[in-house]
C-alpha positions in Angstrom: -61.1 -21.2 9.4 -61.2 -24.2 11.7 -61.1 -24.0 15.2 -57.6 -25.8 15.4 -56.3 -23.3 13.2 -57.6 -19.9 14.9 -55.6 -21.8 18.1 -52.7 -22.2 16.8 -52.4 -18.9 15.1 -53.2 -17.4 18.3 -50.4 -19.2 20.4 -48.1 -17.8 17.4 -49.1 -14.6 18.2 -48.7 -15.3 21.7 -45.5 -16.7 21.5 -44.2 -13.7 19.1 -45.3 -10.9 21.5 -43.7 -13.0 24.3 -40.4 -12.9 22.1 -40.7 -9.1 21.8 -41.0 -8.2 25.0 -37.9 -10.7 26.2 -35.7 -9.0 23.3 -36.9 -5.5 24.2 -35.9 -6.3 28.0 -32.6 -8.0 26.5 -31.9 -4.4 24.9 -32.6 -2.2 27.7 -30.3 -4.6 29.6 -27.4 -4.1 27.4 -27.9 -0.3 26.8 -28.2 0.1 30.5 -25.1 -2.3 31.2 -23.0 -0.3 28.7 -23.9 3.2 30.0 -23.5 1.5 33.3 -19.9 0.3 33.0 -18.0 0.8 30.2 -15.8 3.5 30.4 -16.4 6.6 28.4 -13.6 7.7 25.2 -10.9 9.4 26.0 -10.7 12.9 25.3 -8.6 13.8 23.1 -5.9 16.3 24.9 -5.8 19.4 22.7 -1.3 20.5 23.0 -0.2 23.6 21.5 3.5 23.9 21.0 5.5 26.9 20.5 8.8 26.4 19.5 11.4 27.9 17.1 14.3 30.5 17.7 17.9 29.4 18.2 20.2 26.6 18.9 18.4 23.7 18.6 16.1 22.1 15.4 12.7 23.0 16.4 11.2 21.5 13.3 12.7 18.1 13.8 12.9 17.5 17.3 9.7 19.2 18.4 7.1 19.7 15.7 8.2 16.2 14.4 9.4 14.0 16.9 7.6 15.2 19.9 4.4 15.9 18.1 4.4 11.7 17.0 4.8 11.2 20.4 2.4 12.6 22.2 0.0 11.9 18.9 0.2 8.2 19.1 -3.0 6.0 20.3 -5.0 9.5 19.7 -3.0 10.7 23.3 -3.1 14.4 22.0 -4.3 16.8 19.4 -1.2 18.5 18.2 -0.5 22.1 17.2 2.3 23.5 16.5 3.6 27.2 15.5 7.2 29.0 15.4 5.2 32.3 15.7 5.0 33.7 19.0 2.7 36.3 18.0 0.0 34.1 17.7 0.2 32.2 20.9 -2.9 34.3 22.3 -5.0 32.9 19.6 -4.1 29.2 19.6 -4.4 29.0 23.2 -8.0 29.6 22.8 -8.3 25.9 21.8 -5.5 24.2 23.9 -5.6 22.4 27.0 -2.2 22.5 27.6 0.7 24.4 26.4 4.4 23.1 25.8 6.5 25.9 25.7 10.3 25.1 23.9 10.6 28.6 22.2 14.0 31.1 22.9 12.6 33.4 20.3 10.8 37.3 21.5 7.3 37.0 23.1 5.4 40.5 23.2 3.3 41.7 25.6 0.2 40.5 24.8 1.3 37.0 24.5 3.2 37.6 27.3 0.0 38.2 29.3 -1.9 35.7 27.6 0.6 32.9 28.7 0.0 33.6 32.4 -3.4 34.3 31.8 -3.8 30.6 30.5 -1.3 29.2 33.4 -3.7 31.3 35.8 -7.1 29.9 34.6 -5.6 26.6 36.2 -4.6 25.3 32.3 -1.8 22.8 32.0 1.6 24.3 31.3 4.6 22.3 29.7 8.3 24.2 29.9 10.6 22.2 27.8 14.9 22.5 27.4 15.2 25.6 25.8 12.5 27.1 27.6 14.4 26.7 31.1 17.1 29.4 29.9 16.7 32.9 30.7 15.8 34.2 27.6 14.2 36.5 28.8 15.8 39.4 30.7 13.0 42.3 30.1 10.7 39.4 31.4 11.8 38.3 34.9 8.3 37.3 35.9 8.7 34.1 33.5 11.5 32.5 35.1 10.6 34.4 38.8 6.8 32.7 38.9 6.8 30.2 36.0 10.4 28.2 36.3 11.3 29.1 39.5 14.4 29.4 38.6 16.4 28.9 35.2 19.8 28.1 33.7 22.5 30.5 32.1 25.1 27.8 31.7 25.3 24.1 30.4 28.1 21.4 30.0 29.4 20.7 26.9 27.1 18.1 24.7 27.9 14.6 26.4 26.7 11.7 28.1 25.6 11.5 31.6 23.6 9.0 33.9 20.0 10.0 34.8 18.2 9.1 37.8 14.9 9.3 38.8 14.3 9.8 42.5 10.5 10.4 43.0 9.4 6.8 41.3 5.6 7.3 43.1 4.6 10.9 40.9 2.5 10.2 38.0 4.6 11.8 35.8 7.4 9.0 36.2 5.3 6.6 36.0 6.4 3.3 33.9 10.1 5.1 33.6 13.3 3.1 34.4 14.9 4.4 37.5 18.4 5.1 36.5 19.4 5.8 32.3 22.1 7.4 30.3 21.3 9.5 27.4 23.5 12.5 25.8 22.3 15.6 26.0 23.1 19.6 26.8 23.2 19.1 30.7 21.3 22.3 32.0 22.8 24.0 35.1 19.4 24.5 36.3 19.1 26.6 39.5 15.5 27.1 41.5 15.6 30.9 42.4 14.5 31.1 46.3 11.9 34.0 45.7 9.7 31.7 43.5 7.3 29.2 44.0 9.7 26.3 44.4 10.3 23.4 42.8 9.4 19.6 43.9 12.4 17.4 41.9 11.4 14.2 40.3 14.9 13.0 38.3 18.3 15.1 38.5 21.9 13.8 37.1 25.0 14.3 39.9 27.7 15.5 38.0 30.4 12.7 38.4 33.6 13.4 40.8 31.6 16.3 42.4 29.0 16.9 44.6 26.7 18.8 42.4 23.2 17.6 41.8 21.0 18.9 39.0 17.8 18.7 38.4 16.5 17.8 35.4 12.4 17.2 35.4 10.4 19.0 38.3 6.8 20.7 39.1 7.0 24.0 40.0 4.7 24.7 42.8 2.5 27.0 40.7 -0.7 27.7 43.1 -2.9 27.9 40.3 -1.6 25.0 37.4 -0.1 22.4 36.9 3.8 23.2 35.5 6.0 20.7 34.7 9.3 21.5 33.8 11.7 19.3 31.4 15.7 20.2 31.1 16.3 17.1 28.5 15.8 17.6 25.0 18.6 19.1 22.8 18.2 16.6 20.2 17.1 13.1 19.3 19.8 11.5 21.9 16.6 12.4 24.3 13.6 12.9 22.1 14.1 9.8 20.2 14.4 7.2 23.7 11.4 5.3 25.6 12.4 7.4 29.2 12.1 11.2 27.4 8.7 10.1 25.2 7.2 8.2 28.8 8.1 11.1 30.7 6.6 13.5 27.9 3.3 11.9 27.7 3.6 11.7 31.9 3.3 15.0 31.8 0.6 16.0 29.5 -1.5 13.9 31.3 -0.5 15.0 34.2 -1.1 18.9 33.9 -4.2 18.1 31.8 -5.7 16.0 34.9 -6.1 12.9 33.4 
């Protein structure tokens, strides 16, 4: 092979390698830049809800509506069961529980609620769940509610305001709102925790205040308490879903 010819077959090969080695830097750039900035996906948060019993649809309002809500953009992972007795198992593989059930809860899924609010898991009470169900279980509304309700105003409309606009939780949610709903006479019970109040409704003519979405100063969890939600007059409006997904987030730390 001419002399000419070995040359310029060795600049190709010079040239080439040279190539490599910019792409190969180029790569390790990019891989290095990604890793180094770009945020990492979104966990998925893993919601167990335990509804069914009396007085309100379950099915529809909960299992359906809320389920959608907190499912959209891949928010939560969903589960849902009308069976208390197996709340022990499922919490296994939650990260946070949203409790609307009026039904019986036995003892060992008794214990295994406050064994998951304990291990500093993220715990959702929802409108039915405020009541006092339970009266062989003072412990639930003593340590877990704070407090409860025994009594509620007729179904009707009423104005909603929210008057911590700063916690995370009411985040992105318009101030003051009218919805119909069951208004809960909720009442914090001096011997627990406590309660910090993020919206309440003033009952018009009167000078009673309710509240209607607080945290319960749990020392261990996160507990966030919501007194809306008889039917789709709340589940089914942009303040309840914001306020829903708020507080998943919320109790799940993100």
């Amino acid at each position: 092979m001419p002399a000419s010819m070995l040359k310029q077959s060795f600049f190709k090969l010079k040239l080439l390698s040279a190539l490599l080695v910019i792409i190969s830097l180029i790569s390790g750039f990019t891989i290095n830049r990604a890793s180094g900035t770009q945020p990492k996906p979104r966990k998925s948060i893993r919601v167990l809800i335990v509804g069914g019993g009396t007085s309100h649809d379950f099915d529809r309002w909960y299992k359906q509506a809320d389920d959608t809500t907190l499912s959209t953009d891949g928010l939560c992972t969903v589960t849902y069961t009308n069976n208390t007795d197996s709340i022990g198992f499922l919490l296994r593989n939650a990260d946070v529980l949203y409790l609307v059930t009026n039904q019986p809860i036995n003892t060992e899924n008794r214990k295994a609620i406050f064994d998951f609010v304990n291990a500093g898991n993220g715990l959702i009470l929802g409108h039915p769940a405020l009541w006092y169900n339970w009266k062989d279980w003072p412990e639930y509304n003593l340590q877990l509610v704070s407090g409860g309700a025994s009594e509620h105003d007729r179904y009707g409309s009423f104005d909603e305001s929210i008057i911590n606009t700063n916690h995370p939780v009411t985040k992105g949610v318009e101030q003051n709102f009218t919805l119909k709903d069951e208004r809960y006479h909720y009442i914090p019970d001096p011997a627990g925790p406590g309660i910090e109040v993020l919206a309440n409704n003033h009952v018009a003519g009167s000078d009673i205040i309710y509240p209607s979405i607080f945290v319960v100063k749990n020392p261990k969890a996160r507990i966030v308490c919501i007194a809306l939600g008889h039917d789709g007059a709340s589940h089914d409006i942009d303040p309840y879903k914001t306020l829903l997904r708020n507080a998943v987030k919320w109790v799940a730390h993100q």
